[in-house]
C-alpha positions as CSV (number, residue, x, y, z in Angstrom):
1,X,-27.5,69.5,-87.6
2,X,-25.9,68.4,-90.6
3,X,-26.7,64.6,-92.0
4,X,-23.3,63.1,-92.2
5,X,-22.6,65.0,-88.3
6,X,-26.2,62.9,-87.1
7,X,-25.6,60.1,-88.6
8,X,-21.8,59.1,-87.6
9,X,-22.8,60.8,-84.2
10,X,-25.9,58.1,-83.7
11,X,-23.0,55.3,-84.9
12,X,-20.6,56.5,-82.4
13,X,-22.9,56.5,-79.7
14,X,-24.3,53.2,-80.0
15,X,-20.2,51.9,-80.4
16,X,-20.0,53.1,-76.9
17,X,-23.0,52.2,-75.6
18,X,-21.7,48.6,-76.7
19,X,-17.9,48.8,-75.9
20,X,-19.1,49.9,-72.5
21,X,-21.4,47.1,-71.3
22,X,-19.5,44.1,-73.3
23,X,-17.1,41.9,-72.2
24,X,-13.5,42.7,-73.3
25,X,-12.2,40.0,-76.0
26,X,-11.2,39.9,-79.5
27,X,-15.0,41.1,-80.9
28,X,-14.5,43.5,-78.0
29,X,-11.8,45.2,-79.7
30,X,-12.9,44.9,-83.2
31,X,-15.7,47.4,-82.2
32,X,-13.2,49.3,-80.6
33,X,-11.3,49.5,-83.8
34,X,-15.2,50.7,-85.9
35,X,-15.6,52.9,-83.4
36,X,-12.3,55.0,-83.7
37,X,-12.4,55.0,-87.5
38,X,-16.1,56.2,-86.6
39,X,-14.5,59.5,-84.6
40,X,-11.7,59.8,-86.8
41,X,-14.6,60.4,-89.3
42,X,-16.9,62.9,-86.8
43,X,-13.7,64.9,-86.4
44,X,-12.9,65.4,-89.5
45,X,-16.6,66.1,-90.4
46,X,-16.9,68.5,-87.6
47,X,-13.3,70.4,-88.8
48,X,-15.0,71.2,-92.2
49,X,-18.2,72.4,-89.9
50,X,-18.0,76.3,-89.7
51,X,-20.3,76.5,-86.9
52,X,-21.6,74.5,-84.5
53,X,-24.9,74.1,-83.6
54,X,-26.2,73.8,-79.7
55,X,-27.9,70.3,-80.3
56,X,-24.4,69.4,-82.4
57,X,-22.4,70.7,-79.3
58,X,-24.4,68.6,-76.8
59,X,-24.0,65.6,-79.0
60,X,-20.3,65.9,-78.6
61,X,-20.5,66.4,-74.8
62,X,-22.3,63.0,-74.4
63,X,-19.8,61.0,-76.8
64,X,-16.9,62.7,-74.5
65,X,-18.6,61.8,-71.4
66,X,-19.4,58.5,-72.6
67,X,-15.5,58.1,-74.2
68,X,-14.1,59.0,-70.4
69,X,-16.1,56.6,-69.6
70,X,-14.8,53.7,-71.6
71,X,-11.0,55.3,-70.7
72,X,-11.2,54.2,-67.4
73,X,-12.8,51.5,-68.2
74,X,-9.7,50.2,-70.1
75,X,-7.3,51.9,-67.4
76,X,-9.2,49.8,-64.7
77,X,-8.6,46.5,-66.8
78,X,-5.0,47.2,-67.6
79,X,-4.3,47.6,-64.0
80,X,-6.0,44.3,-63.2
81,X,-4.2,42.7,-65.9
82,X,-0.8,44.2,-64.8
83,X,-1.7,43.1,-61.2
84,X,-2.8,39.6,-61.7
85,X,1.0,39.2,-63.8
86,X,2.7,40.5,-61.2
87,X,1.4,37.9,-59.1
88,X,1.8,35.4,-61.2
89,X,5.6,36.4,-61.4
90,X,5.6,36.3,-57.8
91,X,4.3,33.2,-57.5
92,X,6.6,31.2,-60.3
93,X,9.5,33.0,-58.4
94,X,8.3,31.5,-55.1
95,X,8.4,28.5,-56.6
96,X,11.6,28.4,-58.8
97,X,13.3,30.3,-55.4
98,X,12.2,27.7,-52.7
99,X,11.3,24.1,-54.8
100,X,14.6,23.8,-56.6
């Protein structure tokens, strides 16, 4: 496994590790921010690759399963976000509908 592949790899994985167990506010989305300049940089690391290797491959397989993981994290919150404004629309129409 090639240096610069481990070491951003190790990086990326502990980004998600974090991004997945921390709350979601501004230092949420810094890290979110590291961590996809972190991928931009395994992709482009693993582009130049011209093979790779079955621990490299396995490597990848966790930082995808671990990246679907995060997705629908963020899919769940946007959905709860978009829900709870809707109701809150609802609610001010109520109001502006039936108290003026």
């Amino acid at each position: 496994m090639s240096s610069s592949f481990k070491i951003v790899a190790e990086k990326l994985l502990l980004f998600l590790k974090e991004l997945n167990e921390m709350e979601i506010n501004d230092e949420f989305f810094l890290k979110l921010n590291m961590y996809e300049n972190f991928l931009k940089q395994l992709l482009q690391i693993s582009e130049k690759m011209e093979t790779i290797s079955e621990g490299e491959k396995e490597v990848l397989i966790e930082i995808n399963e671990k990246n679907n993981l995060l997705l629908s994290r963020l899919k769940s919150e946007k959905d709860s976000l978009k829900n709870n404004i809707l109701s809150v629309n609802k609610r001010a129409n109520f109001k502006k509908k039936y108290y003026n």
